[in-house]
C-alpha positions in Angstrom: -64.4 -72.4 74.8 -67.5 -72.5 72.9 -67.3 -71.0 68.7 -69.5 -68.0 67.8 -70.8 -67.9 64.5 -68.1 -64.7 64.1 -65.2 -67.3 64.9 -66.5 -70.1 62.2 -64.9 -70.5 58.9 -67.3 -71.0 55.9 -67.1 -74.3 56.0 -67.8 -74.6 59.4 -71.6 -72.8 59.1 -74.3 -75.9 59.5 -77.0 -74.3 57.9 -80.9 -74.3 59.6 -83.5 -74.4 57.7 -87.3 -73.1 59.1 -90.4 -73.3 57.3 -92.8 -70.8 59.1 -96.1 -69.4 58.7 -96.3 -65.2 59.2 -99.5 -65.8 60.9 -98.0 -68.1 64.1 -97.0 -66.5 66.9 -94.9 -69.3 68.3 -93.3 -69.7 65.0 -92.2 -65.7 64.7 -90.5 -66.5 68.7 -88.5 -69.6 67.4 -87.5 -67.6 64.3 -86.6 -64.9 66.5 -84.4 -67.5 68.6 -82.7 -68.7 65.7 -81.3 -65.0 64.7 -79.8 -65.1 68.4 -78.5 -68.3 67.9 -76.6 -67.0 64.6 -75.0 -64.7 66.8 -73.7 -67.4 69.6 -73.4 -70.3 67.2 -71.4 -71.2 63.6 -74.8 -71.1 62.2 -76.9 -69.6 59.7 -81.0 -69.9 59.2 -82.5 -70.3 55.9 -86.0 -69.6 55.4 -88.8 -71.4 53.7 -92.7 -71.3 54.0 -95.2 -73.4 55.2 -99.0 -72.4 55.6 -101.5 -73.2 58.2 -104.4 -72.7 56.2 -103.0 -76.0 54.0 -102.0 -77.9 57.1 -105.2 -77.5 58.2 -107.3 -78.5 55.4 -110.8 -80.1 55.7 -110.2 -80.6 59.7 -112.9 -79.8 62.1 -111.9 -76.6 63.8 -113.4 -74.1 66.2 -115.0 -71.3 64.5 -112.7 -68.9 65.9 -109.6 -70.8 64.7 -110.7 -71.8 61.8 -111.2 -67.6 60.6 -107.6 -67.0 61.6 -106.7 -69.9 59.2 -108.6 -67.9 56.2 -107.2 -64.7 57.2 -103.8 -66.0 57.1 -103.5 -67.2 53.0 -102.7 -63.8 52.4 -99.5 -63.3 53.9 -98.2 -67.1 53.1 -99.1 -66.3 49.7 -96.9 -63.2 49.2 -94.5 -64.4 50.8 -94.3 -67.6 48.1 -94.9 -64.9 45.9 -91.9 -62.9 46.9 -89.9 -65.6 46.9 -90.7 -66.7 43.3 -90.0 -63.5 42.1 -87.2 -62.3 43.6 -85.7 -65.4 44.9 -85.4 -67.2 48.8 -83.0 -64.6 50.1 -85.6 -61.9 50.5 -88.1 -64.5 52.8 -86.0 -63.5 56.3 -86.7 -59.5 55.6 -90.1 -60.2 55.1 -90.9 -62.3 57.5 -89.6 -60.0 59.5 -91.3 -57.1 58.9 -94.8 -59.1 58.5 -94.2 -60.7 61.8 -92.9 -57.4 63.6 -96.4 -55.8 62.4 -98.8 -58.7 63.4 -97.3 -60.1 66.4 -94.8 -57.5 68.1 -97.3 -54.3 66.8 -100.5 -56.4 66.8 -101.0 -54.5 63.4 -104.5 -56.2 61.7 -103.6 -58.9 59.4 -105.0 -56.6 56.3 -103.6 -56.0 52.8 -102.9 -52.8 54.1 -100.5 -54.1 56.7 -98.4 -56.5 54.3 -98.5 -53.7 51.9 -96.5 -51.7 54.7 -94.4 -54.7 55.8 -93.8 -55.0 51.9 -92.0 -51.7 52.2 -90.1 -52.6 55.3 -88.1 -55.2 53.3 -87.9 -53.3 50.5 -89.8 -55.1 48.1 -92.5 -53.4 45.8 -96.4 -53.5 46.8 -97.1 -54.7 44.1 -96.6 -58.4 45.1 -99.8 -57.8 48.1 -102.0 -58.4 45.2 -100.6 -62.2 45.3 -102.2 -62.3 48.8 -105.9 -62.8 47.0 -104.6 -65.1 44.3 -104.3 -68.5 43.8 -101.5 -68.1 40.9 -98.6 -68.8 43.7 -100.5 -71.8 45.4 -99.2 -74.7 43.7 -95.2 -73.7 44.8 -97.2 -72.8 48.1 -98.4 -76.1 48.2 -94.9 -77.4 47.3 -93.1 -75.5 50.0 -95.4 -76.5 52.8 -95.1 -80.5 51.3 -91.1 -80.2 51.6 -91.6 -79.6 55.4 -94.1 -82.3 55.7 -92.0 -85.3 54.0 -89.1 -84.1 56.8 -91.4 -84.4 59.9 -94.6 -85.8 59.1 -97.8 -84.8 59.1 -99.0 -84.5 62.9 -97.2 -81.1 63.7 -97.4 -78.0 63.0 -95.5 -75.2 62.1 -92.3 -74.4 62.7 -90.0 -76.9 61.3 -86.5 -76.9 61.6 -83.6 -79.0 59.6 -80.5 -79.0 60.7 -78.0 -81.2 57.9 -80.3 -84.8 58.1 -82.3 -84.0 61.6 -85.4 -82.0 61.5 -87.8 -81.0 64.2 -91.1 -79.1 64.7 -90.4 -76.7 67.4 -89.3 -75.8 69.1 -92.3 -74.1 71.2 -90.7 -71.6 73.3 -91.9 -68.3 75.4 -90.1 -65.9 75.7 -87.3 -65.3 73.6 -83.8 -67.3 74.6 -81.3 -64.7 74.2 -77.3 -64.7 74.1 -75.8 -67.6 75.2 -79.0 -68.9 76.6 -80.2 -69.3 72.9 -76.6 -71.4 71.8 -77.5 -73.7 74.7 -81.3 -74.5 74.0 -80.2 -74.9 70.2 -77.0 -77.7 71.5 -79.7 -79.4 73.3 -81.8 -79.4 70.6 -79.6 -80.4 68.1 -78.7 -83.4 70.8 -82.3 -84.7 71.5 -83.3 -84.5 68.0 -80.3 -86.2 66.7 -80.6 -89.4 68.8 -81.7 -92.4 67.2 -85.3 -93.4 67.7 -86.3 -89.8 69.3 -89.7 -88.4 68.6 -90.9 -86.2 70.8 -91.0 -84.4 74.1 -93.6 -82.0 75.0 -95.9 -80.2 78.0 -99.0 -78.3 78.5 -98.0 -74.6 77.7 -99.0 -72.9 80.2 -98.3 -69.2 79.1 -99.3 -67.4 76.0 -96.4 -66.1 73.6 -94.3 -63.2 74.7 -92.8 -61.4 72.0 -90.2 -58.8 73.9 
């Protein structure tokens, strides 16, 4: 019989850690499969931030890529922000509500729209004027670095760390729900655990689907 996370003891929670970027759509779907797998698994997600804009830095990018990179230090600063202020617990409420907004509501990515998601997770507005600072940056930079020394610096974002095996990825559309999500995560877990694994991968061959 397989254990839910309601049937676990304390003890027996491994803990996942995901570093994410608000602005990536197939980030906010494997963050969104991880709170299913809480439900189906002894498991519980902590969250951590990573940017694209820094993971990206001085790369030759398309144009149009390249101006969703500068329009997304806002919300990875806030977030860093928040969580400097007011401590890593708040990051999954916020991340929430910024990612329900820009990807689920296809809200624009405007101070105006983290001011709201700001309010979703109970946090004060106050902390959207972060989002045009640089005063958060360097435990920005810090955050996104911690990711990098687990994986490596040819991915992107998510990452995932699971007790000593982390992962980028993975890149899934749509949403594994239920039980479907517990299996994806054991064969996850089971791939990236093996010795001398590094990769699997395919052309994606859908966009991201949020429902």
């Amino acid at each position: 019989m397989t254990q839910t996370a309601a049937d676990a003891g304390e003890q027996d929670i491994a803990y996942a850690d995901m570093w994410f970027d608000p602005a990536c759509p197939w980030a906010w779907i494997t963050s969104r499969w991880l709170l299913e797998v809480e439900k189906v698994r002894p498991v519980r997600v902590r969250w951590h931030v990573m940017s694209l804009g820094v993971l990206n830095e001085g790369r030759d990018l398309p144009e149009d890529y390249r101006e969703l990179l500068d329009r997304s230090w806002s919300a990875v600063r806030v977030c860093i922000a928040a969580e400097q202020r007011f401590g890593a617990e708040v990051l999954g409420a916020l991340y929430t509500a910024l990612g329900t907004r820009f990807h689920n509501n296809d809200e624009p990515r405007t101070d105006e729209t983290i001011r709201a998601a700001l309010a979703d997770a109970g946090l004060p507005g106050n902390l959207a004027e972060a989002g045009g600072s640089t005063e958060y940056d360097e435990a920005l930079r810090a955050s996104h670095a911690e990711a990098m020394k687990l994986v490596g610096e040819d991915v992107g974002t998510p990452v995932v760390q699971v007790e000593d095996v982390a992962f980028f990825g993975p890149v899934i559309t749509p949403i594994p729900r239920g039980e479907e999500a517990g299996r994806l995560w054991d064969g996850v877990r089971l791939v990236a655990g093996t010795e001398g694994f590094f990769e699997l991968k395919r052309t994606r061959t859908r966009g991201p689907v949020f429902d």
